[in-house]
C-alpha positions in Angstrom: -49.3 -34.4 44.8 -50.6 -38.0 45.3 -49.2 -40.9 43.1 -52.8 -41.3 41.7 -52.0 -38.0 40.4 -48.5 -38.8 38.5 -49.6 -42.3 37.7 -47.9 -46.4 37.2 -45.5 -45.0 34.2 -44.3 -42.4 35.8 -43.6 -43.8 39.2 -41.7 -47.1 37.9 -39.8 -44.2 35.2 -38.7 -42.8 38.6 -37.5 -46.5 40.3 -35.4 -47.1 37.0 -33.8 -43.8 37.4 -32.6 -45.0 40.7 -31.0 -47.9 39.8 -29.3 -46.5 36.4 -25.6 -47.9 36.9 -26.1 -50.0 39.9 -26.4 -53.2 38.5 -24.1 -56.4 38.9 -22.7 -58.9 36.6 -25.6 -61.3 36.9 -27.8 -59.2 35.9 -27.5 -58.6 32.2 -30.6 -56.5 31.2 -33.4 -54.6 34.9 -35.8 -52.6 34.8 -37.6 -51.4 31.7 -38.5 -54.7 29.7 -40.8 -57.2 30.3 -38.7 -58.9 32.0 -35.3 -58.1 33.6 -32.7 -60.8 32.3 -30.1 -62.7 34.5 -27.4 -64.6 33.6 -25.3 -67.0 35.9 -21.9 -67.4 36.9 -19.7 -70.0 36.3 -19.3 -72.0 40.0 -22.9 -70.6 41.4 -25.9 -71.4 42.9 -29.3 -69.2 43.1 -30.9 -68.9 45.9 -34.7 -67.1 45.8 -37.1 -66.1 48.3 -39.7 -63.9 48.9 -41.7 -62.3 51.6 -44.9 -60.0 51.7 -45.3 -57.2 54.5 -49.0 -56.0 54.8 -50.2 -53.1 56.6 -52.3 -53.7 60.1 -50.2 -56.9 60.0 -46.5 -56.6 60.3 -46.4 -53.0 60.2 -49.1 -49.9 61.1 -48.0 -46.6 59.2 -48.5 -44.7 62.4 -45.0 -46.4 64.1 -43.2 -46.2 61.1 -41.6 -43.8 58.9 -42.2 -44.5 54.9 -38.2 -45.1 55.3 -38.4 -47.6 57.6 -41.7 -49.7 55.8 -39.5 -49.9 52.8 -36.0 -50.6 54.7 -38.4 -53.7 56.8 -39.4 -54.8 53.5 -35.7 -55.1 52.0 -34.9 -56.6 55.4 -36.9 -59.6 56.1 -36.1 -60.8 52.1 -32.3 -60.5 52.6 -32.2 -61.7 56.0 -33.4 -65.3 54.8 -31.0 -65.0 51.9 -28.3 -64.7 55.1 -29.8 -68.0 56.6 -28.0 -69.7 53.4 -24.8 -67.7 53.7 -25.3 -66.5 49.7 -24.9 -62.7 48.6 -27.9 -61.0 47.1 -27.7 -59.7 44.0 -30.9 -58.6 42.9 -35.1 -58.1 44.1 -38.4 -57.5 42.5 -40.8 -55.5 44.6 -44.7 -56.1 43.7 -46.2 -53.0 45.8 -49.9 -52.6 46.3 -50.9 -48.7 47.1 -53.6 -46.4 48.2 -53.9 -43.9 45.1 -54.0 -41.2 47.5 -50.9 -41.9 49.1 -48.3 -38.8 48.6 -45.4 -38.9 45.7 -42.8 -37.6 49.4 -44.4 -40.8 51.1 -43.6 -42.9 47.9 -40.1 -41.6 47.3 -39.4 -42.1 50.9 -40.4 -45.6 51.2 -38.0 -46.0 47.6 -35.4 -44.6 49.8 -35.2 -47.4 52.3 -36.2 -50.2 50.4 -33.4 -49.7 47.8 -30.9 -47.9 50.2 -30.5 -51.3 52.7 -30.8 -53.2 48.9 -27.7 -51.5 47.6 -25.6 -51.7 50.9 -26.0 -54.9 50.4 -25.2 -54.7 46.5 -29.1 -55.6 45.9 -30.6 -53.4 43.5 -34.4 -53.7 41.8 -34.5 -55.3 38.9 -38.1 -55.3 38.0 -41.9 -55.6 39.9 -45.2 -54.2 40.0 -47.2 -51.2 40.8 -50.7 -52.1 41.3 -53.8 -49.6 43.5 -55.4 -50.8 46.7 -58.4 -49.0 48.0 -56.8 -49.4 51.3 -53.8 -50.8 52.6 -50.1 -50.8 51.8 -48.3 -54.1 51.0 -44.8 -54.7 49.7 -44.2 -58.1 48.3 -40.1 -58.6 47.6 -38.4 -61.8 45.7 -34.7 -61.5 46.7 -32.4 -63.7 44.6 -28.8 -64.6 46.0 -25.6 -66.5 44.6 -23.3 -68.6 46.6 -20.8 -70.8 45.5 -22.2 -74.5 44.5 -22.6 -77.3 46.8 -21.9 -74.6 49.6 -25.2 -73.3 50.4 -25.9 -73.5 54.1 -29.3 -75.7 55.0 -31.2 -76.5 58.2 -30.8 -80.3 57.4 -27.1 -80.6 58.5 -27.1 -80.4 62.9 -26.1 -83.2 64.4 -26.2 -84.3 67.7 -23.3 -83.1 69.6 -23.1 -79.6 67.2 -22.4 -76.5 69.6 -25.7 -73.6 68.7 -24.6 -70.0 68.4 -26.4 -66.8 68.1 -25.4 -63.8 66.2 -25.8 -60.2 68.1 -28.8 -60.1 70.5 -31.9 -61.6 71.2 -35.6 -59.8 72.1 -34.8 -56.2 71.3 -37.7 -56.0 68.6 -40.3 -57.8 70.8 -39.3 -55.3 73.2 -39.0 -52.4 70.8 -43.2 -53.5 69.7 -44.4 -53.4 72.8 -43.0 -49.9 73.6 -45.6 -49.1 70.4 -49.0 -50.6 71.8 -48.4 -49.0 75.4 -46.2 -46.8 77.5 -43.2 -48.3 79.4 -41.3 -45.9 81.1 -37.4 -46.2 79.8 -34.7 -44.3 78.9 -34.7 -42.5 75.5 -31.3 -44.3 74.2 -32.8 -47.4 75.2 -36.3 -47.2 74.2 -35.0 -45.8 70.9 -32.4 -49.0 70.2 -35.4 -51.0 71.0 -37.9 -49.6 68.7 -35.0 -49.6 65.8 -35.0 -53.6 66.3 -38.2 -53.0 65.1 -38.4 -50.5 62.7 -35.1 -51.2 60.8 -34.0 -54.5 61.4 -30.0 -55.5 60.3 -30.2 -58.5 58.2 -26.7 -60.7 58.8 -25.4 -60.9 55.0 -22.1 -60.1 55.7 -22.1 -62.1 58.9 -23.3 -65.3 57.2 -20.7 -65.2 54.2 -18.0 -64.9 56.7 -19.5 -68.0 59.1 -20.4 -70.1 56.2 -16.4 -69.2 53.9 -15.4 -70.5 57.5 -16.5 -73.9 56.9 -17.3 -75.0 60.1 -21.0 -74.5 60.2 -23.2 -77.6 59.7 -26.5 -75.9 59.4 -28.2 -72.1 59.6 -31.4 -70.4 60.0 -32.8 -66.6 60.4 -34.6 -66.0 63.4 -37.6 -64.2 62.0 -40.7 -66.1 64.3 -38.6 -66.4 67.6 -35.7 -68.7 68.5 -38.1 -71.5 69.7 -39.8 -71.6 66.8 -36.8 -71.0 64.1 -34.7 -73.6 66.2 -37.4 -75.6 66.2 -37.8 -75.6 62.4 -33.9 -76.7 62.2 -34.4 -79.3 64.5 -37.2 -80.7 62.3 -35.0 -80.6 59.1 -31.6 -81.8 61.0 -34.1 -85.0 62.9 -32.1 -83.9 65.6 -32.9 -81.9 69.4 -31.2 -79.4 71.3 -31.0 -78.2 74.5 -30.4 -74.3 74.8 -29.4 -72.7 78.3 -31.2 -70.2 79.5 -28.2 -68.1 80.8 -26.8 -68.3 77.6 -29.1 -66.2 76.1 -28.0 -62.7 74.9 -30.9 -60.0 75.7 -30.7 -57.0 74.5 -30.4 -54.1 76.7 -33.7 -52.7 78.2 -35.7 -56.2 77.3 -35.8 -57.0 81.2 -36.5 -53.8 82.2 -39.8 -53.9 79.3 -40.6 -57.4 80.9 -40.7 -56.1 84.3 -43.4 -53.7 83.4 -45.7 -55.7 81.9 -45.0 -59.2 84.0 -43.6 -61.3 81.3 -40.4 -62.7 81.4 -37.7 -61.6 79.3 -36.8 -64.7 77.8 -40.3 -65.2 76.3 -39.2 -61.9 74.1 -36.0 -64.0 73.1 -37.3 -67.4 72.4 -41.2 -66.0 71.2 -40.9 -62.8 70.2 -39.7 -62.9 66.8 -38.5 -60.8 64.2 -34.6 -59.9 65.6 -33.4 -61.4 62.0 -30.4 -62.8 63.8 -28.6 -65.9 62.8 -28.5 -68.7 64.5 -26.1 -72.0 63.1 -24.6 -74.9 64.3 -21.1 -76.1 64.1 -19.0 -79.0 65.5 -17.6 -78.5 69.2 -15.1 -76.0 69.3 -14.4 -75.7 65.5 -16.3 -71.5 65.9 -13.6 -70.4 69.1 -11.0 -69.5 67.2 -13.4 -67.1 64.9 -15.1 -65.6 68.0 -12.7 -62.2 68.1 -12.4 -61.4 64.4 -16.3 -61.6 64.1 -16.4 -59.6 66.1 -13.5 -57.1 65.2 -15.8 -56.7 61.6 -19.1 -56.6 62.4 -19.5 -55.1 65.7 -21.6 -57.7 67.7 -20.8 -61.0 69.1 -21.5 -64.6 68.1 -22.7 -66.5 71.3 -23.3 -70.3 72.5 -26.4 -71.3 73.4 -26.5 -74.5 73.4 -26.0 -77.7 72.0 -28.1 -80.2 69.7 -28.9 -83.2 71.2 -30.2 -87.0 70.0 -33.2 -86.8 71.6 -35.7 -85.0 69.4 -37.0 -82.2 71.7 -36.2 -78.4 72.9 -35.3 -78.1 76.0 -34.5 -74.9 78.2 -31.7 -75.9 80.9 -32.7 -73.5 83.8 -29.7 -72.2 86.0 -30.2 -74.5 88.5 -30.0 -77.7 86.6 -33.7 -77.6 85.9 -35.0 -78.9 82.4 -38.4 -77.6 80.8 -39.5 -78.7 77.6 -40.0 -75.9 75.2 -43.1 -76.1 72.4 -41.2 -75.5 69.1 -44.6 -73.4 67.6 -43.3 -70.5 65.7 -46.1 -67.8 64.5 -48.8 -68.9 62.3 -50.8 -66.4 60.1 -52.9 -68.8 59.7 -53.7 -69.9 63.2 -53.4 -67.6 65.3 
């Protein structure tokens, strides 16, 4: 059966079902009202974003499974809750479908929407169902907490202020173009690539533990490239930076997808956007001494890049010494 056929009632019956019991303290009344009702803790800050995802623009339903267009959806709202180092605590999900999309297909994309949502002790609290003749389009407002005056910005770099990188760079520039043609590559390595893509990890966890540390001076999610997103907390901060190029950590199988198609790899890393990493700054040598237990809990590594500079520009410092000015253009859907 299509969800035309079990209609609106029935399918947001079904979402409140799901998230019977899974509530947190801030939020005092979800789903089922006309509106849900939240009430703050004493010490906290909220933190609110939201993000759309449109079909035939960030996703195509043929490379994606239902699960992974909801998980992507759920992922691109928390990761920019990360970039302030604050814990999510609730979403709404305005979702625009076909009417002859299938109830399986619907349930599905529930599944990874509010599975990554409660990992991350996210549930729904409220949205919309509406029909489009069409396309698919998720629209998610993600609200967070973190403790007050302790929000992390991307006005704080100064010059001087070492950059770091969470996990690894390119993968799901890489993992996109193994979609729109065939590059020959090893399964494992093809298939970590396209999961960059397809299920991106947004850094919650990471970001609390980097921003209780109290060394960082300023953070961002790197959802349009690391050029770009750097670029943007350069802008804030009035500062530069200068990032070297050797510093940079590609994921596995990026050079080997560059190689085929005559690009190089670190135009996937600073360009290619959408690895929903973190990158911060911190004073000099205040992050060593976290390096090892970061990466004892969460598995990846937190790398220098870099270091912000006086002079407001990007620069790339090339192995051999050479400097080239990087544009700081991140993408546009509006130009481009």
């Amino acid at each position: 059966m299509d969800i035309g056929g079990l209609g609106e009632f029935s399918l947001i019956a079904s979402i409140r079902r799901r998230m019977e019991g899974k509530y947190p303290p801030e939020v005092a009344l979800g789903i089922g009202d006309d509106c849900a009702v939240l009430q703050p803790q004493a010490g906290m800050e909220w933190v609110i974003t939201t993000d759309t995802q449109v079909e035939d623009v960030h996703f195509r339903r043929e490379w994606l499974t239902p699960y992974q267009i909801g998980w992507r959806a759920m992922a691109v709202n928390l990761s920019d809750i990360a970039a302030m180092g604050a814990q999510p605590f609730g979403a709404l999900a305005a979702l625009a479908l076909p009417a002859a999309i299938e109830a399986a297909f619907f349930d599905q994309l529930l599944d990874g929407l509010c599975d990554l949502g409660l990992r991350h002790q996210c549930p729904l609290v409220g949205g919309n169902l509406a029909r489009d003749p069409a396309h698919l389009s998720l629209t998610l407002t993600v609200l967070g907490h973190v403790p007050r005056s302790h929000s992390v910005r991307r006005g704080g770099a100064r010059a001087g202020d070492d950059i770091w990188v969470s996990g690894q760079l390119g993968g799901s520039a890489a993992g996109l173009r193994t979609f729109l043609q065939t590059i020959p590559l090893a399964d494992p390595v093809c298939t970590a690539l396209r999961r960059r893509y397809t299920q991106p990890q947004p850094r919650v966890r990471e970001a609390i533990f980097l921003r209780a540390s109290g060394c960082l001076t300023s953070m961002i999610d790197l959802s349009d490239g690391l050029a770009g997103d750097l670029g943007h907390l350069c802008e804030e901060s009035g500062v530069g930076a200068q990032i070297v190029a050797a510093a940079l950590p590609l994921q596995a199988g990026v050079r080997e997808v560059s190689a085929v198609l005559g690009e190089d790899p670190l135009e996937l890393a600073l360009r290619g956007g959408e690895d929903f990493e973190l990158c911060c700054t911190a004073r000099p040598g205040t992050l060593g001494s976290l390096l090892d237990g970061f990466r004892a809990q969460f598995g990846i590594d937190l790398t220098r890049i870099g270091s912000m500079t006086s002079e407001r520009s990007l620069q790339l410092v090339h192995a051999d010494g050479s400097q080239a000015l990087l544009s700081p253009q991140a993408f546009d859907h509006f130009h481009g």
